[in-house]
TIVEX-593415 format. One record per residue (C-alpha): residue in one letter; x, y, z; residue number from 1. Coordinates in steps of 0.2 Angstrom, whole numbers, plus 5000, padded with zeros to 4 digits. Layout:
N
[pt A,[X,Y,Z],NUM] ...
//
This chain:
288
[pt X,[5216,3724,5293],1] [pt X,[5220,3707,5281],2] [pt X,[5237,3711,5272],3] [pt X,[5227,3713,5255],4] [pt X,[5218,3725,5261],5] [pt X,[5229,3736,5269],6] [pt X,[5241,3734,5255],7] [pt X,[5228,3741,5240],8] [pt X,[5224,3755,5252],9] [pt X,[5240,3760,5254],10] [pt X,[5242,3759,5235],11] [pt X,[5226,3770,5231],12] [pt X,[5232,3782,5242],13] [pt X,[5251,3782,5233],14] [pt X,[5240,3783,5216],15] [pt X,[5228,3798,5217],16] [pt X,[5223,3795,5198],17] [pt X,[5206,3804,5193],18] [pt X,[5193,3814,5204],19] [pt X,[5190,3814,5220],20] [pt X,[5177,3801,5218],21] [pt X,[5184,3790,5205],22] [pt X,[5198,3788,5218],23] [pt X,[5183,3786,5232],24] [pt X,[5174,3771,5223],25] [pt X,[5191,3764,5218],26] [pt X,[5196,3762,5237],27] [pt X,[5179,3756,5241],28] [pt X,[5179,3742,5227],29] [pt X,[5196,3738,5230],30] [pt X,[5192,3732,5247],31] [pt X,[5175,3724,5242],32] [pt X,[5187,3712,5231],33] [pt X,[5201,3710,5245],34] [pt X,[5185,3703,5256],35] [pt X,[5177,3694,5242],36] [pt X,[5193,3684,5238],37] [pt X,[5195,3680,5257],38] [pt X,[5180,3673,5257],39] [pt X,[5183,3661,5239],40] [pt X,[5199,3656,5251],41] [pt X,[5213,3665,5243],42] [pt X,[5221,3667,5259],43] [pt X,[5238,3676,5263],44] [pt X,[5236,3685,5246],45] [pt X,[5248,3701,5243],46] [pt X,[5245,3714,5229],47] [pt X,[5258,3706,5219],48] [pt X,[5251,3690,5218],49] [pt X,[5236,3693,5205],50] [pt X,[5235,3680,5196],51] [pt X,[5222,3673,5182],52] [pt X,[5213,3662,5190],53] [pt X,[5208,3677,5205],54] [pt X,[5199,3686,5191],55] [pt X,[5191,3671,5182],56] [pt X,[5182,3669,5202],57] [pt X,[5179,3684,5203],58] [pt X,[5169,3687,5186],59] [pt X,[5160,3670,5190],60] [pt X,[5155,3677,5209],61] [pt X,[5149,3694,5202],62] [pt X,[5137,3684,5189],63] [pt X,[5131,3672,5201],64] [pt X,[5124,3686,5212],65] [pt X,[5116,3693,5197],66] [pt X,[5127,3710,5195],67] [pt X,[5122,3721,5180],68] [pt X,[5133,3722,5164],69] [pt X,[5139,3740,5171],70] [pt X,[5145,3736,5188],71] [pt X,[5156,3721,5184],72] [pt X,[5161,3733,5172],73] [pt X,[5168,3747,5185],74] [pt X,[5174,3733,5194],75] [pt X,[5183,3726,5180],76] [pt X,[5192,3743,5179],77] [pt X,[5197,3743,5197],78] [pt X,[5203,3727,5193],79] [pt X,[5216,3733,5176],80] [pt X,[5221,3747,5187],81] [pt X,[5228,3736,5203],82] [pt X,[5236,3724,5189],83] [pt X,[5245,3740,5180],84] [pt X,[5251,3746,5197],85] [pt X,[5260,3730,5201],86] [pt X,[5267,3726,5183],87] [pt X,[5254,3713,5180],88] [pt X,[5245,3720,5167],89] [pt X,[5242,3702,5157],90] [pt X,[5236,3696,5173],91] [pt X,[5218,3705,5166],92] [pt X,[5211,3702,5147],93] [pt X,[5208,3718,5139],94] [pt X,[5192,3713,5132],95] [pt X,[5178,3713,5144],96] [pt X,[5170,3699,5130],97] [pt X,[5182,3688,5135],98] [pt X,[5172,3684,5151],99] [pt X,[5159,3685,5144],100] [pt X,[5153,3701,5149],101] [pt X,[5142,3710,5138],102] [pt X,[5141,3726,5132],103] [pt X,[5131,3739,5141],104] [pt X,[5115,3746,5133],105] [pt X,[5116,3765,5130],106] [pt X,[5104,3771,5119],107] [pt X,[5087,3774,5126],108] [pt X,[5077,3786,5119],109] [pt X,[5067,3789,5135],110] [pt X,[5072,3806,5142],111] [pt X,[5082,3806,5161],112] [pt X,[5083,3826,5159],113] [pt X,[5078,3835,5176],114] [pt X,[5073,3853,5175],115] [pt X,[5076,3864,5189],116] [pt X,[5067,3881,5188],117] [pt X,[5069,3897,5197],118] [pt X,[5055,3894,5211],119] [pt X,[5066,3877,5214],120] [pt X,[5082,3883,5216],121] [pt X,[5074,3898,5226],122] [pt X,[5068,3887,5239],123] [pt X,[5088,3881,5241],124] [pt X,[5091,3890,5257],125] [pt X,[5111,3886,5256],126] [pt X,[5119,3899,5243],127] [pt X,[5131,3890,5238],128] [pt X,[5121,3874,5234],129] [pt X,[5108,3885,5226],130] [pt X,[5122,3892,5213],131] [pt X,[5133,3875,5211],132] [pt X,[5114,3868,5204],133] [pt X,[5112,3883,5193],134] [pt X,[5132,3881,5186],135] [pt X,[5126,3863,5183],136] [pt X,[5111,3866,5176],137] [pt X,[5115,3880,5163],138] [pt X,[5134,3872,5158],139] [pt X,[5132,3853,5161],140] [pt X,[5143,3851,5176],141] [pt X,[5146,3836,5185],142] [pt X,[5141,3838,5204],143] [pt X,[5159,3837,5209],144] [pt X,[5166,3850,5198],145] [pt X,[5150,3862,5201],146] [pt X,[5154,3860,5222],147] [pt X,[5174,3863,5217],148] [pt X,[5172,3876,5203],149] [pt X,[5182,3895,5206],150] [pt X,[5173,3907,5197],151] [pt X,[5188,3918,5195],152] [pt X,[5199,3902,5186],153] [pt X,[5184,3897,5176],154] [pt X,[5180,3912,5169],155] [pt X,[5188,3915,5153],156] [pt X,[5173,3927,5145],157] [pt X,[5166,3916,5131],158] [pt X,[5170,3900,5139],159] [pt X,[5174,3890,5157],160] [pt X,[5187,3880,5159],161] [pt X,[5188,3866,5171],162] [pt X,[5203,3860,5183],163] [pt X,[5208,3844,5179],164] [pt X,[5207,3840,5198],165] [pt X,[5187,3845,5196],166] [pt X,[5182,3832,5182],167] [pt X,[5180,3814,5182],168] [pt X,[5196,3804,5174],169] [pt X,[5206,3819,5179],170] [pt X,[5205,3828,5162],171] [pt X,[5201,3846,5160],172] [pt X,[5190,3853,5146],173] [pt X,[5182,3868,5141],174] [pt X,[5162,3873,5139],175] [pt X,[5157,3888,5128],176] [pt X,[5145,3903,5136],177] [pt X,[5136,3905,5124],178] [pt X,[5120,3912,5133],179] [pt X,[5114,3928,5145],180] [pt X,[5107,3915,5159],181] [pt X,[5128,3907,5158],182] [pt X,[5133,3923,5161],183] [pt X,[5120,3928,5174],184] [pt X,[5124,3911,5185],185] [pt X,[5142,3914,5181],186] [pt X,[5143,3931,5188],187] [pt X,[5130,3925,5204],188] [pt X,[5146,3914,5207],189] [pt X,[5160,3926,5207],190] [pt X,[5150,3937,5220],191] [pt X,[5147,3922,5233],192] [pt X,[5165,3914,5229],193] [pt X,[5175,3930,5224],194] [pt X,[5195,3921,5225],195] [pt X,[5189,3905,5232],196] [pt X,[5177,3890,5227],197] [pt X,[5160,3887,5230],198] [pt X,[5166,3876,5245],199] [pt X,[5164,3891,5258],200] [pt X,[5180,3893,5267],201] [pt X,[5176,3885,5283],202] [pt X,[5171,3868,5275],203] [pt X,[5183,3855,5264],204] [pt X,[5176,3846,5249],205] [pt X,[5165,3832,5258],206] [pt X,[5158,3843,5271],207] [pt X,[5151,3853,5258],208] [pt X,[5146,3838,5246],209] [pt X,[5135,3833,5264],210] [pt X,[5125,3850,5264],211] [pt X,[5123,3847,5247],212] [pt X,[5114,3832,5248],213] [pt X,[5105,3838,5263],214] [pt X,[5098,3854,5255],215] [pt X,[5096,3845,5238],216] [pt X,[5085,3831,5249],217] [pt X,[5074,3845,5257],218] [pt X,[5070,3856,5242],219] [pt X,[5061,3837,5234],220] [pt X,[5077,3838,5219],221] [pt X,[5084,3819,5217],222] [pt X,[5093,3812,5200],223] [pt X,[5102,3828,5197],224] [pt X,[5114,3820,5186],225] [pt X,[5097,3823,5173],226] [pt X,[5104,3842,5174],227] [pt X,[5117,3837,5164],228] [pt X,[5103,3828,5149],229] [pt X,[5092,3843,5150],230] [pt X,[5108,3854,5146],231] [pt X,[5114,3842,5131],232] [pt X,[5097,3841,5124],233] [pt X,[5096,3859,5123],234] [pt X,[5113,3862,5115],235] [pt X,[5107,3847,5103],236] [pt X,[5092,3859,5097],237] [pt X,[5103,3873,5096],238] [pt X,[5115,3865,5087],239] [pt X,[5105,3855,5073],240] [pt X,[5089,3865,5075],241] [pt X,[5078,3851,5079],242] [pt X,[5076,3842,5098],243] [pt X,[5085,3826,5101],244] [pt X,[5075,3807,5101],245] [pt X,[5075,3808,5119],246] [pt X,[5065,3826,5118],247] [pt X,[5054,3818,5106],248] [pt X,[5064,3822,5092],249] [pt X,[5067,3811,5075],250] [pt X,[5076,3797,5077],251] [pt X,[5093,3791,5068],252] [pt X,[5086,3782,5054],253] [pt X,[5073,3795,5049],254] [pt X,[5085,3810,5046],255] [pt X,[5093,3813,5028],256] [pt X,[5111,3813,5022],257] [pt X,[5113,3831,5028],258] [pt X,[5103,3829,5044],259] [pt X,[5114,3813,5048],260] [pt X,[5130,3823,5047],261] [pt X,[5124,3838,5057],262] [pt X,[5117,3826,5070],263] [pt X,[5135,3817,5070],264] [pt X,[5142,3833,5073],265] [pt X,[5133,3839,5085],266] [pt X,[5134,3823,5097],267] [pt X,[5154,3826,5093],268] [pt X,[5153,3844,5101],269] [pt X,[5141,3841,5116],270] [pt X,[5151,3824,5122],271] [pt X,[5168,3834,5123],272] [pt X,[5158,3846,5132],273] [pt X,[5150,3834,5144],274] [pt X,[5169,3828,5147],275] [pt X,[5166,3811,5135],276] [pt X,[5178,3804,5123],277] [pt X,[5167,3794,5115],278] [pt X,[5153,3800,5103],279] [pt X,[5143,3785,5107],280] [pt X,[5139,3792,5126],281] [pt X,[5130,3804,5118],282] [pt X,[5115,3792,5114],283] [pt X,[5114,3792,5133],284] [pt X,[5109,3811,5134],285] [pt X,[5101,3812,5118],286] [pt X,[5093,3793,5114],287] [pt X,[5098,3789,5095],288] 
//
């Protein structure tokens, strides 16, 4: 293994920042740069030695081979995060317009909500696959934290709340129960899980993530991150009364003073409880 390759490893495995995931892509783009700089002839590199002129290449590389606006955009964070690991922060510009990367397009009001009914998740032959989709579908989970979730943490009677160690960006957050079918899928889990998670005890966390994608694959169910746009367009509805863009709703500049504010709220509420910061991620969900 090239030094610069073996010396980000061993720093992504020093750093476990964020989910299991983020960490996974992290490592994996990491080394996709290590090799990519080889290949530009920045030999002999260390991770100390980032320097301007490895991003600049870099950026340039990714645009040549056509990369959309997003991608670079993860890279470029992968990037950040080596510099602030080695004190070489500066090394990076903040602004990604200073590339000339642009901005990534988020609204779209065309729908990417998947809807999985009974008969579906019926024909899910694995239990605890069938009830991490349900806990996705009715509370807006991410896959990750819907294969990791313990019932019996969760639970907290009129809401769930998430481990830190579950969500994306290591954060954890709260989602209300607000309905019977919640409360129905929540308690199907504590009888499956009882203590434990819905990663059954002779299995770790990729094992499970495996038969989830197998199962999932078999039953004909693909894009399930769409359970999480069916669950925020029906908290939009329940929230303002009226269906979102992307449902077929009224779009931004047709609502009144009133309307407008009751729509900004809402979007407020259902991106905290997606696990966004931003109330502009909701546009994703919900179109604008």
């Amino acid at each position: 293994m090239k030094d610069l390759n073996y010396q980000l490893k061993k720093m992504c495995q020093r750093n476990r920042d964020g989910s299991y995931s983020t960490q996974a892509n992290r490592a994996r783009i990491l080394n996709q740069i290590a090799n990519q700089l080889q290949e530009m002839g920045y030999r002999r590199m260390t991770a100390q030695s980032l320097k301007p002129k490895h991003v600049d290449a870099l950026v340039k590389r990714w645009f040549g081979e056509g990369m959309a606006a997003g991608t670079i955009k993860n890279r470029m964070n992968c990037l950040r995060w080596w510099a602030a690991k080695v004190g070489r922060s500066n090394v990076v510009a903040r602004s990604n317009s200073f590339y000339g990367i642009p901005d990534r397009q988020f609204v779209s009001n065309d729908s990417k909500a998947v809807i999985a009914d009974r008969d579906t998740l019926a024909s899910i032959r694995d239990d605890h696959v069938r009830v991490s989709l349900e806990l996705q579908r009715v509370f807006g989970l991410r896959r990750e934290e819907a294969i990791k979730f313990i019932p019996a943490y969760a639970d907290q009677g009129d809401h769930v709340r998430l481990k830190a160690s579950w969500t994306k960006g290591g954060k954890t957050r709260i989602v209300p129960l607000l309905t019977e079918e919640q409360r129905a899928a929540l308690n199907r889990a504590h009888r499956l899980a009882g203590t434990g998670s819905l990663i059954p005890p002779q299995k770790n966390y990729i094992q499970q993530l495996r038969t989830y994608e197998r199962h999932t694959t078999l039953a004909g169910l693909s894009k399930l991150h769409g359970l999480r746009h069916a669950y925020a367009q029906s908290r939009y509805q329940r929230l303002t009364g009226w269906a979102c863009p992307a449902a077929g709703g009224p779009v931004a500049k047709s609502l009144n003073a009133e309307q407008r504010k009751q729509d900004h709220q809402a979007r407020l509420i259902i991106s905290r409880e997606l696990g966004h910061v931003r109330e502009q991620i909701s546009a994703v969900y919900l179109g604008r």
